[in-house]
C-alpha positions as CSV (number, residue, x, y, z in Angstrom):
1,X,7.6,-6.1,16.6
2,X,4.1,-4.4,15.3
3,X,2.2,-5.8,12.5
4,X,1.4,-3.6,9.8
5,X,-1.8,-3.3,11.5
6,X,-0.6,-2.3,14.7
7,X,1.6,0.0,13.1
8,X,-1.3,2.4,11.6
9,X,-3.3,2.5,14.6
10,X,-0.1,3.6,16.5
11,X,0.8,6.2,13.5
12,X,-2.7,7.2,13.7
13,X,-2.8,7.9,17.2
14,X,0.4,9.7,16.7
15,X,-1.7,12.2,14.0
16,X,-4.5,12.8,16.6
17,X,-2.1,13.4,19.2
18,X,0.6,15.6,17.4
19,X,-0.6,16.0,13.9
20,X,-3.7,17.6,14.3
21,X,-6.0,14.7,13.0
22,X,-9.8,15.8,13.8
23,X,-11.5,13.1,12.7
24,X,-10.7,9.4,11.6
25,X,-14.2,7.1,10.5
26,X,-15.5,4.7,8.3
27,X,-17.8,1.6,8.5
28,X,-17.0,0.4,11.5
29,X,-14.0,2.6,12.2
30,X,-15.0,3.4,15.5
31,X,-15.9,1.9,18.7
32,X,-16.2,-1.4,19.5
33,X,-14.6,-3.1,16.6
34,X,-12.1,-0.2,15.8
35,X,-12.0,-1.6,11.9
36,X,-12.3,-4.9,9.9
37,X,-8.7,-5.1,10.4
38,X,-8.5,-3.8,13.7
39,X,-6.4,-1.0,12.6
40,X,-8.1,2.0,14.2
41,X,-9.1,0.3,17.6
42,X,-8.4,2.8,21.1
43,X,-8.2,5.5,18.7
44,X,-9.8,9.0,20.5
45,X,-11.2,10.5,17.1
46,X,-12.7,7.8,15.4
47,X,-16.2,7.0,15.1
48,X,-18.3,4.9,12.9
49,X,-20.3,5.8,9.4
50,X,-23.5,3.9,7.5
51,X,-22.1,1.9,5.1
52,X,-22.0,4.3,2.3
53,X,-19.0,4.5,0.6
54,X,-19.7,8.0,-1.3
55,X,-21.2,9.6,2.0
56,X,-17.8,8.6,3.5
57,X,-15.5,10.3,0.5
58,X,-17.7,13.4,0.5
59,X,-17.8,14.0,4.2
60,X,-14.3,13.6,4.3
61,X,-14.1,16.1,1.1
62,X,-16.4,18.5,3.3
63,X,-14.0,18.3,6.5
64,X,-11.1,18.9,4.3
65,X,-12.8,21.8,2.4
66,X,-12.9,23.6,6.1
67,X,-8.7,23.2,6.3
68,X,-9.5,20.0,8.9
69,X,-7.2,16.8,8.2
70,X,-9.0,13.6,8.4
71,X,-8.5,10.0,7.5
72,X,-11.2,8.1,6.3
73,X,-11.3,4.4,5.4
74,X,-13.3,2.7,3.1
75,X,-13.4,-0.9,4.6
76,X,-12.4,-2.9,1.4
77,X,-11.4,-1.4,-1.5
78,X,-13.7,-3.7,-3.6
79,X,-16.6,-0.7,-2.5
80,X,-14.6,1.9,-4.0
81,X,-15.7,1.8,-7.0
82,X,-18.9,4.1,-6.8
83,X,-17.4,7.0,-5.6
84,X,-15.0,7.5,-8.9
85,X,-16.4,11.0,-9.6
86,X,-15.7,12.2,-6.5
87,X,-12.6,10.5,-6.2
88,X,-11.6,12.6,-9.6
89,X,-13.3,15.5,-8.0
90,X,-10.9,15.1,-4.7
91,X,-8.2,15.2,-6.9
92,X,-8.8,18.2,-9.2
93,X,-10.0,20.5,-6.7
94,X,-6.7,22.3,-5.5
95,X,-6.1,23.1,-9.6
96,X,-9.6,24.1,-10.5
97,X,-9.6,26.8,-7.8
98,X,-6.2,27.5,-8.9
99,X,-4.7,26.3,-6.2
100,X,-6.9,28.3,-3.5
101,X,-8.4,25.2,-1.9
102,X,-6.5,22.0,-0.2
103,X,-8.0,19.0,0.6
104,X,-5.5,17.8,3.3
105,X,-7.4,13.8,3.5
106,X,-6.3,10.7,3.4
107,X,-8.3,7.7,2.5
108,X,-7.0,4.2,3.4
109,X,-8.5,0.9,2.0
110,X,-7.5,-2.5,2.0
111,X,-6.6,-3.8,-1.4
112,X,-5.6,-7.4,-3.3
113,X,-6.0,-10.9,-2.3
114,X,-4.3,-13.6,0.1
115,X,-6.9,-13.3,2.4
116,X,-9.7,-16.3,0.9
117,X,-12.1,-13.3,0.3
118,X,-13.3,-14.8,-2.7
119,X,-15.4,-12.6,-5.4
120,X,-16.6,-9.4,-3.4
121,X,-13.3,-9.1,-1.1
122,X,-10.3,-9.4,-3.8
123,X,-9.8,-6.6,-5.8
124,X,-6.7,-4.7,-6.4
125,X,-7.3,-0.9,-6.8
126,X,-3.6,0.2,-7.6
127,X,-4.2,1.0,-11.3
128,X,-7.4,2.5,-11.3
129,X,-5.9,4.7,-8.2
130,X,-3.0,5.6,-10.7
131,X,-5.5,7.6,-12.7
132,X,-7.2,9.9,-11.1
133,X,-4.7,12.7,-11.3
134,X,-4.2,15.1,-8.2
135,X,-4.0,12.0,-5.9
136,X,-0.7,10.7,-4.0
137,X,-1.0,7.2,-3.7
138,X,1.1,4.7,-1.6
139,X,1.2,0.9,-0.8
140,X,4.1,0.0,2.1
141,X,5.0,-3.7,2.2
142,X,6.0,-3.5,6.2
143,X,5.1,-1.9,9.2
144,X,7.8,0.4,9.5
145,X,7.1,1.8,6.1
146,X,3.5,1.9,6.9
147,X,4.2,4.2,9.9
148,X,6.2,6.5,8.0
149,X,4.0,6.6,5.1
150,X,0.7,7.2,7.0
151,X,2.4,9.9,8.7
152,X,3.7,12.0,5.7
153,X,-0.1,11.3,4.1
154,X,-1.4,12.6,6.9
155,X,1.4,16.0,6.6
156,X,0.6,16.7,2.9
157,X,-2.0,19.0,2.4
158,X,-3.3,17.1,-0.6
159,X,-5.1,14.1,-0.9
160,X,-3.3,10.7,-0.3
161,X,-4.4,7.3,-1.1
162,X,-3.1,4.7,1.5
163,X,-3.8,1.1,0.0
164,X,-3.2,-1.5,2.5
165,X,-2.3,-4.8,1.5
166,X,-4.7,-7.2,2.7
167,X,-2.5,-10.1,3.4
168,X,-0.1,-7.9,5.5
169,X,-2.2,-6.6,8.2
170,X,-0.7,-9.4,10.2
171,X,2.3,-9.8,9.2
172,X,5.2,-8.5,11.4
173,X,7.9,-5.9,10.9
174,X,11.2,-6.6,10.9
175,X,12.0,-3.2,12.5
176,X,10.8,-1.8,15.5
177,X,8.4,1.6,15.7
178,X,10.2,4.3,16.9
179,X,8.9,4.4,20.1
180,X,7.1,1.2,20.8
181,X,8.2,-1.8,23.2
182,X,10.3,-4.3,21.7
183,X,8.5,-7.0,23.2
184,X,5.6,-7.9,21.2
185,X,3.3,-9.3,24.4
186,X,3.5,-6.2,25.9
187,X,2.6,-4.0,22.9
188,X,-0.1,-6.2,22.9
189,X,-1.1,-5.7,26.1
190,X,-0.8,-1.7,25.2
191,X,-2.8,-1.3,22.2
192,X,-5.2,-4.2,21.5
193,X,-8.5,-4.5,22.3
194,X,-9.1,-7.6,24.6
195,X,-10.9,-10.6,23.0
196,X,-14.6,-10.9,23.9
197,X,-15.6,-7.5,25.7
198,X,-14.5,-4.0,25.4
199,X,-16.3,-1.9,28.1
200,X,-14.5,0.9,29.4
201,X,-10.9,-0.6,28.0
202,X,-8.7,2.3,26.4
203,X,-5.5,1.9,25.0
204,X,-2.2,2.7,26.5
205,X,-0.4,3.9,24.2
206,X,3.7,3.9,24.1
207,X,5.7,7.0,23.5
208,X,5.6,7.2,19.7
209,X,8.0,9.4,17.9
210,X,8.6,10.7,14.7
211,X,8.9,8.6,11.3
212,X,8.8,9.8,8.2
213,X,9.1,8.0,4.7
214,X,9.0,10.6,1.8
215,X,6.4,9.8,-1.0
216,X,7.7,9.1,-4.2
217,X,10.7,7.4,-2.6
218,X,11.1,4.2,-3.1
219,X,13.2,1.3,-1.6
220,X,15.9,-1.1,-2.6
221,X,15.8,-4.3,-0.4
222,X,18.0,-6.5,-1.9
223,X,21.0,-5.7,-4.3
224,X,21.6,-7.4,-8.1
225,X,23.4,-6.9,-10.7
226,X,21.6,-9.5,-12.7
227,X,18.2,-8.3,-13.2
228,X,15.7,-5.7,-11.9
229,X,12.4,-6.6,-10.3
230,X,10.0,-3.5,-9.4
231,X,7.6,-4.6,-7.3
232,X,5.6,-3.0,-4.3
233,X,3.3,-4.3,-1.3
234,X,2.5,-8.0,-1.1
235,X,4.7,-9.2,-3.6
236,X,7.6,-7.1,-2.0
237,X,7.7,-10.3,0.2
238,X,7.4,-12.8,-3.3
239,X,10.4,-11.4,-4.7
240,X,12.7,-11.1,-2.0
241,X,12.1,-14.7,-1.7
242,X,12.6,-15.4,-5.2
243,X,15.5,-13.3,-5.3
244,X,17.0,-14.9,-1.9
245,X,16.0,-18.5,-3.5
246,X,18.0,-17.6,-6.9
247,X,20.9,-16.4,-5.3
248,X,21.0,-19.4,-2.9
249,X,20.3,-21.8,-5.9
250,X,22.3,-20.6,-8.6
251,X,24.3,-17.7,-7.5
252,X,22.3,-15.1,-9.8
253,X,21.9,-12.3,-7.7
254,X,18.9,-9.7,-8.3
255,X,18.4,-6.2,-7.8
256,X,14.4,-6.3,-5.8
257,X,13.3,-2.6,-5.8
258,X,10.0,-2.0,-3.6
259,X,8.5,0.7,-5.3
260,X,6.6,2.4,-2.1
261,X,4.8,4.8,-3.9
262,X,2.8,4.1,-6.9
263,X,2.7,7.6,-7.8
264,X,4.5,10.0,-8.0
265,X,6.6,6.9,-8.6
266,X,10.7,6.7,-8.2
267,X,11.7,7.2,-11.4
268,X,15.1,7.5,-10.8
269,X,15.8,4.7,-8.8
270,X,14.4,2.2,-11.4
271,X,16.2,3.9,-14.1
272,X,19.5,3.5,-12.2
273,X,18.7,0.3,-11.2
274,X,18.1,-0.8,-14.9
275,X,21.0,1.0,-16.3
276,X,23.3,-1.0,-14.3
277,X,21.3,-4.6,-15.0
278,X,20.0,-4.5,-18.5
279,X,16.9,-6.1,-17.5
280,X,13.6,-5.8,-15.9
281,X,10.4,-7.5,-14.4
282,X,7.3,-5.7,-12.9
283,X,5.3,-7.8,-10.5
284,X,1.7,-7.0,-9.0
285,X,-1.5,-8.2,-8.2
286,X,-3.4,-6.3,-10.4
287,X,-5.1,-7.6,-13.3
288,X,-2.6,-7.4,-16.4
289,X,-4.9,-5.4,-19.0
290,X,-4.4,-1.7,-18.3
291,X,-1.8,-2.3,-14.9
292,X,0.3,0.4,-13.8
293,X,3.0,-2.0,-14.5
294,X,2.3,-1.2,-18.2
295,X,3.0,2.2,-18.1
296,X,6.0,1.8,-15.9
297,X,7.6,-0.8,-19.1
298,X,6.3,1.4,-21.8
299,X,8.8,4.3,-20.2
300,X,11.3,2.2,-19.8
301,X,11.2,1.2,-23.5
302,X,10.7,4.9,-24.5
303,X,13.7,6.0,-22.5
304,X,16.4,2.9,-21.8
305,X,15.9,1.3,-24.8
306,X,19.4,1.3,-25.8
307,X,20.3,0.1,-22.2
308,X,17.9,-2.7,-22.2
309,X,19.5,-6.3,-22.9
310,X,15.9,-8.1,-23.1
311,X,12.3,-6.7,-23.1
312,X,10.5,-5.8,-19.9
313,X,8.2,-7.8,-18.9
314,X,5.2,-7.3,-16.8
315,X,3.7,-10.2,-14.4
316,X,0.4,-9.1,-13.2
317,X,-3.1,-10.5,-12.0
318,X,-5.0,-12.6,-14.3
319,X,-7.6,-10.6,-16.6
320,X,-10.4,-12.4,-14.7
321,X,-13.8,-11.0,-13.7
322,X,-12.8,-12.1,-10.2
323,X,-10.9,-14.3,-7.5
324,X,-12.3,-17.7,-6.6
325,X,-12.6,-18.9,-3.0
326,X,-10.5,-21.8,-3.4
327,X,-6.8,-21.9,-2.5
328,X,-6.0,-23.1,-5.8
329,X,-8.3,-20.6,-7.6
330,X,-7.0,-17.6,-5.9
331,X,-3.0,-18.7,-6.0
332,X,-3.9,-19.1,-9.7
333,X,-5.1,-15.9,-10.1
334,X,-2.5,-13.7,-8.9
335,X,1.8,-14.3,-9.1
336,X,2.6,-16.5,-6.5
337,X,6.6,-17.3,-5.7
338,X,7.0,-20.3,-8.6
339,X,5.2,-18.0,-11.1
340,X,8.0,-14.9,-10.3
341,X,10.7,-17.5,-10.4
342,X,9.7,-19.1,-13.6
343,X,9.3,-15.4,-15.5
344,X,12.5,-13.7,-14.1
345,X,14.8,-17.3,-14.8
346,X,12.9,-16.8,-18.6
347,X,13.7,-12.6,-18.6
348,X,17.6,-13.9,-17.6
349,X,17.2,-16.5,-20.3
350,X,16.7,-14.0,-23.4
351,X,19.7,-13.3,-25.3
352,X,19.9,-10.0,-26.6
């Protein structure tokens, strides 16, 4: 099975090959390293930047501009945060010219913690990415999902945000590619680089196919009657362990729904959801003043009021000024499996 990793290089060799992908860069996108994560090794269109996060989000505005689709990566996410205005201008372009021009980019960044990068490598970007308006943005919490969401970015003619959690790049799917070997060794072999020199070494890529998961669409992975929890990337994971734990353990069985796209968000598929359990928990790793997760609650109390059997609750990152490099610093700062536990046993707990 791929790694999430693994599974956007293959989906963006699929775009070069099939999709009409010109162009894919970034620091260090290209040749030899083929990304911090390694997600854009063997690829034929990519090729490396200067480190300059705003000439990488206005070249790729330029490309777009011309009717070209391109991905471009900004190598963490916590380097984003200088190129706001043209992030907002990315977004408001196809209304300001009254829907004359497209900008048919995607940019991909890795995003959160769980990797020990301490301070300058830790940030979440999920809330901040939630408002700048004209922007589709998506997080997957597997490979498969990260296939199929990379490749409907990369067919809307609009601008797509793909945030990739950092602690998944190496985590494997439970689900194969369509297309790619079922034995891991020999995908291996296929795609990835060798260790320790990469003259002349292309990849050999396996016959890829079609995948497509709809933005805006999210997921349920495991099913509850008991209580909701909305979660989406990383902690997808978390709470399917909580909720496998809790049904193990006491026989409460909850209703996990990974949210996939953080907006335009599934609406419809939380309400249901919450209709049917009467209570609900948003989890992510963002910090908790001003998360997405916030809004999300504040509809639900707007509109299920009357169906709700306790208050929603949001557990989010700690309102820090940053992640420390310590194990125990980091875990502290962002929900970790106990934490989720603890706050959905409390959320099943209240009594109306």
């Amino acid at each position: 099975m791929a790694n999430m990793a693994q599974s956007i290089r293959m989906a963006l060799h699929y775009g070069e090959k099939h999709l009409d992908v010109k162009d894919v860069f970034g620091q260090d996108v290209g040749a030899p390293m083929g990304g911090v994560f390694t997600a854009t090794q063997g690829l034929e269109t990519s090729w490396n930047t200067p480190l300059d996060e705003r000439g990488i989000v206005g070249t790729a505005m330029g490309i777009a501009m011309t009717g070209d689709i391109c991905v471009a990566e900004i190598q963490f996410c916590d380097y984003i945060f200088n190129t706001i205005d043209l992030l907002k201008i990315a977004g408001n372009t196809n209304w300001v010219t009254n829907g004359n021009v497209s900008l048919p980019l995607v940019l991909m960044t890795p995003v959160g913690a769980g990797i020990r990068g301490s301070v300058y490598h830790s940030h979440s970007f999920d809330a901040i990415a939630s408002r700048l308006p004209g922007w589709k943005v998506v997080m997957p919490s597997n490979p498969l999902d990260a296939y199929g969401l990379m490749l409907s970015a990369i067919k809307d003619p609009n601008p797509v945000m793909f945030l990739k959690p950092k602690a998944l790049m190496r985590v494997r799917g439970e689900e194969l590619i369509p297309g790619e070997p079922a034995n891991e060794k020999e995908l291996k072999a296929m795609i990835d680089q060798p260790v320790g020199g990469s003259a002349g070494w292309k990849a050999k890529w396996p016959n890829l196919e079609e995948h497509l998961v709809e933005i805006g669409k999210g997921k349920i992975t495991r099913q509850g009657s008991a209580a909701t929890v909305v979660t989406y990337g990383r902690h997808v994971l978390m709470c399917n362990q909580v909720a496998d734990d809790l049904k193990k353990e006491k026989g409460i069985e909850l209703e996990v729904i990974d949210l996939r796209s953080i907006y335009p968000y599934d609406w419809e598929l939380i309400k249901t959801s919450i209709k049917k359990t009467g209570r609900v928990i948003f989890v992510n790793e963002d910090t908790e003043v001003t998360n997405f997760a916030e809004h999300l609650s504040y509809r639900v109390t707007q509109e299920l009021f009357y169906e709700l059997m306790a208050r929603p609750k949001v557990l989010a990152g700690k309102n820090l000024p940053g992640i420390g490099l310590h194990a125990n610093l980091e875990e502290a700062s962002v929900p970790q499996v106990p934490e989720i536990k603890e706050e959905v046993i409390s959320l099943l707990q209240e009594i109306p």
